[in-house]
C-alpha positions in Angstrom: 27.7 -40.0 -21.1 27.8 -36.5 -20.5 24.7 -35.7 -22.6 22.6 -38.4 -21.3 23.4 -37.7 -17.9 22.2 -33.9 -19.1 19.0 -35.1 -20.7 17.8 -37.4 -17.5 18.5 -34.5 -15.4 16.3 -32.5 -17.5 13.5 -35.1 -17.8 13.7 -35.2 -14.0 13.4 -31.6 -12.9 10.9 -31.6 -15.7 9.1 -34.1 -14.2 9.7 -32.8 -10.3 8.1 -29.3 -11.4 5.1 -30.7 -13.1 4.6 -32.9 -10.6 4.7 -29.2 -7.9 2.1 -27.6 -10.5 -0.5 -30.9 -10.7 -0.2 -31.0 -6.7 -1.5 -27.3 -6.3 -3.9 -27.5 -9.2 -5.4 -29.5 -7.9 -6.0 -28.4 -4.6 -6.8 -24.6 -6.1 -9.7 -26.0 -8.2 -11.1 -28.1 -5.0 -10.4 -25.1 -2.7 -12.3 -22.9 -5.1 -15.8 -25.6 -5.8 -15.4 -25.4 -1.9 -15.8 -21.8 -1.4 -18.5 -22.1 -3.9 -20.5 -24.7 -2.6 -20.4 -23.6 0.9 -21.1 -20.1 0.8 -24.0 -21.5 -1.6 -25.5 -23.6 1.3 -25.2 -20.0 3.6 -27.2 -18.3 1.2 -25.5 -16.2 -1.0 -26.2 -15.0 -4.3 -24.2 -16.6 -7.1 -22.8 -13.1 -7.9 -22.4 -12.3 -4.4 -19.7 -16.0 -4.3 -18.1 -14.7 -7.3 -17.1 -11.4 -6.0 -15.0 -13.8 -3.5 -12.7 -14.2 -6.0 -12.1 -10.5 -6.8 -9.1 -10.3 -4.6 -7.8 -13.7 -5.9 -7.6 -12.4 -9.5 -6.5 -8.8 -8.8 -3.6 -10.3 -6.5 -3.1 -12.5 -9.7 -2.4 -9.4 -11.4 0.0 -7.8 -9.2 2.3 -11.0 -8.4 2.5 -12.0 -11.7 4.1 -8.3 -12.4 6.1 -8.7 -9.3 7.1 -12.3 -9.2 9.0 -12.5 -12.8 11.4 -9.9 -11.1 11.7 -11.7 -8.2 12.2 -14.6 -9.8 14.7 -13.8 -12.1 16.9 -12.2 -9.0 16.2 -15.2 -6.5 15.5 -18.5 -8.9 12.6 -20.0 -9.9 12.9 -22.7 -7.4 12.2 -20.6 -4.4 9.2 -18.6 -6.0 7.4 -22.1 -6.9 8.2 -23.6 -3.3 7.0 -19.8 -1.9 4.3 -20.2 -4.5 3.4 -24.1 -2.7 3.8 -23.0 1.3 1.7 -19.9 0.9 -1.3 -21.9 -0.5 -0.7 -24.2 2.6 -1.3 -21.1 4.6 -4.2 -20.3 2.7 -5.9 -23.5 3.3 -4.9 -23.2 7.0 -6.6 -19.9 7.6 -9.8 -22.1 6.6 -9.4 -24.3 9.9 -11.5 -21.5 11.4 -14.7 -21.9 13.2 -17.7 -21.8 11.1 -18.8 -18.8 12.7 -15.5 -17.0 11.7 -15.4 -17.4 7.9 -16.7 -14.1 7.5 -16.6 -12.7 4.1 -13.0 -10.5 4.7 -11.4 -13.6 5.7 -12.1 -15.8 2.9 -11.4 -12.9 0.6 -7.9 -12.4 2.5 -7.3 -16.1 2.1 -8.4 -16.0 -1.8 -6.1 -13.3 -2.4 -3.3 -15.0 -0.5 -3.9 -18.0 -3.0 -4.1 -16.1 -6.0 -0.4 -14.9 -5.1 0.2 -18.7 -4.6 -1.3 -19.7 -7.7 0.7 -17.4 -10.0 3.6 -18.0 -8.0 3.5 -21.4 -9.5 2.5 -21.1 -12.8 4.9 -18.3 -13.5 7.6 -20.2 -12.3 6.6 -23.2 -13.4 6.0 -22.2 -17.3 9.3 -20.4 -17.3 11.3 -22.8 -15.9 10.8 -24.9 -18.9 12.6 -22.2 -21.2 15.0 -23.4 -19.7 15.2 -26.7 -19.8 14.8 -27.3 -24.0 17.5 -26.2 -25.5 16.9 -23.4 -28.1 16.9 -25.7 -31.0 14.3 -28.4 -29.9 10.9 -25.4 -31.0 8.4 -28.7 -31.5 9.9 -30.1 -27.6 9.4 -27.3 -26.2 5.7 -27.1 -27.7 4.5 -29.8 -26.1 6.0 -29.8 -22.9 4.0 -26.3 -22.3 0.9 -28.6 -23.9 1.5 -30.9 -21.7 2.1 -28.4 -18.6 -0.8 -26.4 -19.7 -3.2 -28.8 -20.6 -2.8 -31.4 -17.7 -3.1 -28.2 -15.0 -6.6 -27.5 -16.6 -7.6 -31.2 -16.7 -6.5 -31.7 -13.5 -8.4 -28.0 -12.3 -11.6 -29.4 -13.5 -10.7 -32.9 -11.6 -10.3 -30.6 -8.5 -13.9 -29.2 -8.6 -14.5 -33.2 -8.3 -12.4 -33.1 -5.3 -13.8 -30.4 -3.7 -17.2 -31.4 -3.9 -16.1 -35.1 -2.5 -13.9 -33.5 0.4 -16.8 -31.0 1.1 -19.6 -34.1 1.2 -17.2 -36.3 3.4 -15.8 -33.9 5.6 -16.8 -31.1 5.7 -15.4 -27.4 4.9 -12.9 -27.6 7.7 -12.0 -31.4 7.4 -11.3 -30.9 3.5 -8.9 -27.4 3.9 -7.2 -29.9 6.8 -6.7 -32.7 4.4 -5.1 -30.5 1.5 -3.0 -28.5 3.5 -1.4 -31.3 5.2 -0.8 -33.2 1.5 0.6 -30.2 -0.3 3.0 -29.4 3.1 4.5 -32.8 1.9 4.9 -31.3 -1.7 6.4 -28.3 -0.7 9.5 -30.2 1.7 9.9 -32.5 -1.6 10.1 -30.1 -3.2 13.0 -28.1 -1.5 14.8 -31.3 -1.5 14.5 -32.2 -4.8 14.1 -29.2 -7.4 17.6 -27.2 -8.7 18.5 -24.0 -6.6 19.7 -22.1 -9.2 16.6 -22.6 -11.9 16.2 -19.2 -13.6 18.2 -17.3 -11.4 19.5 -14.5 -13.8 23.1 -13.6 -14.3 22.5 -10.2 -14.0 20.0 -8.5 -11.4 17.4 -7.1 -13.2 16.4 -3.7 -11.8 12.5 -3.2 -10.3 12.3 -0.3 -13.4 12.9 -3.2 -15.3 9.0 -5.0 -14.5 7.3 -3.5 -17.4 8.5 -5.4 -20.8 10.6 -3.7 -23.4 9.8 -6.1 -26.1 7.7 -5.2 -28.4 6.3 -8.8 -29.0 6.1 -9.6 -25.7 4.0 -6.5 -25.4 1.7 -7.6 -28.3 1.4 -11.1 -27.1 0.6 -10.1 -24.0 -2.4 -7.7 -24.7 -3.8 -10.2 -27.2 -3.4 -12.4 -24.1 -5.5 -9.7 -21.8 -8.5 -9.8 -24.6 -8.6 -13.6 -24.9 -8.8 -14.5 -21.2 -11.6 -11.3 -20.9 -13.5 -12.8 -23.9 -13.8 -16.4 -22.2 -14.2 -15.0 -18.3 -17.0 -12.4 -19.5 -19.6 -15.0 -20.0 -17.5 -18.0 -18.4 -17.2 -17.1 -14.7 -20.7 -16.1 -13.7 -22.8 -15.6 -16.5 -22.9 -19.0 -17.3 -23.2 -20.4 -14.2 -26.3 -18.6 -13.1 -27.6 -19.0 -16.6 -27.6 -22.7 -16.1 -29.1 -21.9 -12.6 -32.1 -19.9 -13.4 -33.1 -20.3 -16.8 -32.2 -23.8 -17.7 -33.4 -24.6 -13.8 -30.4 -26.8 -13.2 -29.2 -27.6 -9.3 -26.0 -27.2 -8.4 -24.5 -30.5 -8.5 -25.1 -30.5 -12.4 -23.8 -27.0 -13.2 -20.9 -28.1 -11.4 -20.1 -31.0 -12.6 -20.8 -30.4 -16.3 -18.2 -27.0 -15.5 -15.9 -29.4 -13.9 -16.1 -32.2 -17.2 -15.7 -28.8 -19.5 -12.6 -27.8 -18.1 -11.3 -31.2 -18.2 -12.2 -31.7 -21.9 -10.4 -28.2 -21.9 -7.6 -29.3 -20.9 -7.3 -32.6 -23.1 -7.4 -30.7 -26.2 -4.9 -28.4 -24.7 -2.6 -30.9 -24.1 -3.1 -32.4 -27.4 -2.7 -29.4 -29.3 0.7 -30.3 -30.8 -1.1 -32.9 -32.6 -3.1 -30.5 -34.3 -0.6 -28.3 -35.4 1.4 -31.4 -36.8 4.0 -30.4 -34.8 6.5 -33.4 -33.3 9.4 -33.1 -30.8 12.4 -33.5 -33.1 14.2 -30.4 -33.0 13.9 -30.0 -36.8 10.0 -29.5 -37.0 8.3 -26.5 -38.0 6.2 -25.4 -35.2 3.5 -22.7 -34.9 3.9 -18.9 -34.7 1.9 -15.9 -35.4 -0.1 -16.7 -38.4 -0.9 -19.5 -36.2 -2.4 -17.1 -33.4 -4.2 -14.9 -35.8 -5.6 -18.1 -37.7 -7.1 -19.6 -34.7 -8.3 -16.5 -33.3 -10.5 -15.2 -36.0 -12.0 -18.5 -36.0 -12.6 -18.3 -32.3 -14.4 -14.7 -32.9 -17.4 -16.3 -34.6 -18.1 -18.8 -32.2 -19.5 -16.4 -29.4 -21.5 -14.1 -32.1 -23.2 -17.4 -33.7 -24.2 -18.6 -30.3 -25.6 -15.2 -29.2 -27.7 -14.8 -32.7 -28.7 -18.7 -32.5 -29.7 -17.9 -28.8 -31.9 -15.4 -29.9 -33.4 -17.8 -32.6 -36.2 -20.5 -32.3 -34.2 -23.3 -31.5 -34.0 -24.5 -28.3 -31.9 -22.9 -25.7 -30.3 -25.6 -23.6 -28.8 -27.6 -26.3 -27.8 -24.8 -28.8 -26.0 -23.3 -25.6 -24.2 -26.8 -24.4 -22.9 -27.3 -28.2 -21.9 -23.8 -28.4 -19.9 -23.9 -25.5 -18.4 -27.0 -26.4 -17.2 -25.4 -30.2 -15.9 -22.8 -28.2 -14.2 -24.8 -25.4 -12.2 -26.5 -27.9 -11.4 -23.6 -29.7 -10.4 -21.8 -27.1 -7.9 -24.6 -26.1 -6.4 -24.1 -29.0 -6.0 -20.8 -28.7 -4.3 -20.5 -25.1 -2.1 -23.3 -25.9 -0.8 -21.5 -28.9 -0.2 -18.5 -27.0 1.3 -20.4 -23.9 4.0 -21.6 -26.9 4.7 -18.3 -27.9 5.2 -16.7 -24.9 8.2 -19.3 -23.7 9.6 -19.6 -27.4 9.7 -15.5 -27.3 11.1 -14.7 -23.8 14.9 -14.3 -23.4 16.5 -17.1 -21.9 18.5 -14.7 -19.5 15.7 -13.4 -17.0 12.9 -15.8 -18.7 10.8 -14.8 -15.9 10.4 -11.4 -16.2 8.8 -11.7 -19.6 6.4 -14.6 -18.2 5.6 -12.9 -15.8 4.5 -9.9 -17.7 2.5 -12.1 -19.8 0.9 -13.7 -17.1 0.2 -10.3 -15.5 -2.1 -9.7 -18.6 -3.5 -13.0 -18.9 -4.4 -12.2 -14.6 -5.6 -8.6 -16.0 -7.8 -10.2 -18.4 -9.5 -12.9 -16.1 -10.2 -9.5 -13.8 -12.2 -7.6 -16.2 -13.8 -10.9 -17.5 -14.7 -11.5 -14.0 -16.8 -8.2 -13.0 -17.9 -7.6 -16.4 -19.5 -10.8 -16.1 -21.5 -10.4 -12.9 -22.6 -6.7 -14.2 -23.4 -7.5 -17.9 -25.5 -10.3 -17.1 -27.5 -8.5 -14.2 -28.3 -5.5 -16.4 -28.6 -7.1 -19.9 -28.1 -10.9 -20.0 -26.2 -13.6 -21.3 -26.8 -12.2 -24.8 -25.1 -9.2 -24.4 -22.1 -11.3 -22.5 -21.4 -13.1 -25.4 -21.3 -10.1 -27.8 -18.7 -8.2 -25.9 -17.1 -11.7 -25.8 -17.2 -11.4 -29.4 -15.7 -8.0 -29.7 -12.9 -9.1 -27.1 -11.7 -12.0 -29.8 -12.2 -9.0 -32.7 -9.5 -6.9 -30.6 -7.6 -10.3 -30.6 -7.4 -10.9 -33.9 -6.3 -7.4 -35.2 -3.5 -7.3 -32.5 -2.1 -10.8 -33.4 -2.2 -9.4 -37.2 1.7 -7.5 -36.0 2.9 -11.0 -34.0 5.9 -12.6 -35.9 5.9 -15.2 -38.1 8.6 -17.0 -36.5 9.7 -17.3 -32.8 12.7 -14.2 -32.0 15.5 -15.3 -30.4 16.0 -14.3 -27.2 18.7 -11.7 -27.9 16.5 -9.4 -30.5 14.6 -8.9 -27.3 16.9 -7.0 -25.2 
């Protein structure tokens, strides 16, 4: 009785904090076609809307350094619900006047949802460290899948979202709508999710924010290169390729963005089954062969699209199936690496060592981000996707010293 009491409290605070990460997905993905969209229809450039975002992912850097730490001191129950109220606040700061959406203050309120958003994610991915028990490697596998790949499906349904809220209500109307729905999240969840999720048994220091593991180090700088190989020609090269060259309006580059990040997130989720990986406890599950497998196969994807770009086939499609390879790929990759991460972090202060990670990933969408806007403004979309290229090189070689089995938590320390 015992142990099935245990394992429905586990499949309930399982389901009560990916129920908290789908509800702010998917308001992040609307609020952020939104912001697009609008500032679109006042005239600015598309490089000009993406440098919105700067403070969003720069935050993202700096919270997910902080927040593992303040996790691990306070629980990860109040750093998800901080994570859920302070994207409320972000949303609210949109009930402005038209007239007072100046540039600053959408940037403040971008940067006080990136802090939200990583909030959440850190807390949410390492709170299911702890509830698999060590043993259980191919459960634990697809519960992140799942996490993982339903937050990016659900981010791509959220540019759907935003564009519907935007149409119906306007920019004011649709921040109004969201807030008030994911206020009624956040007191659900304070009623419902454990207080004492992840709180560690022994206060870890602020020295103690930079990782001592080796692993966790290499993981997370392969992490840093993979994210800056997709976000270099992802975030606004692409966009404003489709834009200018292929002469497409903005409803289609959104919504074929919007269906690619859903697809994205469906082969995350189903990653598992790729790997012929089950959830009995007994399976073998993926490790760093894995990571360095998948990512030298994900180097050539970027290089043949640049050299087939440059060929006399025709642009548009070689492009569309190119980044469709590459999307799937790429799934495969991050959800690999989203395994890892959990499987490798001690269970005592699981935070800090997501967090670190995550800090990286955060680091890596930054430099994706701006050398996106430059690269493609000075050389093109070529050039994008041969530093994207040599990103997924760096990959590879680092995953080369990742382990070949998950550590246990304790060779760590």
């Amino acid at each position: 009785m015992d142990f099935a009491a245990s394992l429905r409290d586990m499949n309930k605070q399982y389901a009560i904090i990916t129920g908290n990460y789908w509800a702010f997905t998917l308001t992040d993905g609307a609020l952020r076609m939104m912001v697009v969209l609008h500032f679109n229809e006042l005239g600015y450039s598309p490089l000009q809307i993406a440098l919105l975002f700067v403070f969003y992912e720069l935050f993202g850097v700096i919270t997910n350094l902080t927040g593992g730490w303040l996790g691990a001191r306070i629980g990860l129950n109040r750093t998800m619900n901080a994570g859920l109220i302070l994207q409320v606040i972000a949303l609210s700061m949109l009930l402005v006047p038209t007239a007072m959406l100046s540039v600053a203050w959408v940037m403040a309120a971008q940067a006080l949802s990136g802090i939200a958003k990583d909030l959440n994610k850190m807390s949410a991915k390492s709170a299911i460290k702890l509830l698999v028990p060590a043993n259980a490697q191919g459960k634990l596998y697809r519960w992140v899948a799942l996490l993982t790949g339903s937050k990016n499906a659900l981010k791509g349904a959220g540019f759907f979202l935003g564009g519907a809220l935007l149409t119906l209500l306007g920019f004011q109307g649709a921040a109004a709508i969201m807030a008030a729905a994911l206020l009624i999240v956040w007191l659900l969840s304070l009623l419902l999710l454990k207080t004492d999720l992840g709180k560690s048994t022994n206060k870890p220091k602020f020295s103690e924010l930079l990782s001592k593991s080796s692993v966790i180090n290499r993981l997370s700088l392969a992490r840093m290169l993979l994210f800056g190989a997709r976000d270099v020609w992802f975030v606004v090269a692409l966009p404003v390729f489709l834009s200018q060259t292929l002469g497409w309006d903005h409803w289609q580059t959104g919504g074929f963005l919007a269906c690619w990040v859903i697809a994205y997130g469906f082969v995350q989720a189903m990653a598992p089954n790729f790997h012929g990986t089950s959830a009995n406890i007994d399976d073998s599950h993926p490790d760093g062969r894995s990571a360095l497998r998948w990512a030298i196969f994900l180097t050539m994807i970027p290089a043949a699209i640049a050299l087939l770009l440059n060929s006399s086939l025709p642009t548009g499609p070689v492009l569309i199936a190119g980044l469709m390879i590459f999307g799937a790929v790429f799934a495969m990759n991050s959800a690999l690496h989203s395994y890892l991460i959990v499987s490798y972090a001690r269970e005592d202060g699981v935070s800090l060592d997501v967090g670190f990670y995550y800090m990286a990933n955060a680091m890596g969408r930054l430099i994706g981000t701006l050398l996106s806007g430059w690269l493609f403004q000075t050389s093109g979309l070529t050039a994008c996707l041969w530093v994207s290229a040599a990103f997924l090189l760096m990959t590879s070689v680092v995953s080369i010293g990742l382990p070949r089995h998950p550590s246990r938590p304790s060779s760590l320390c």
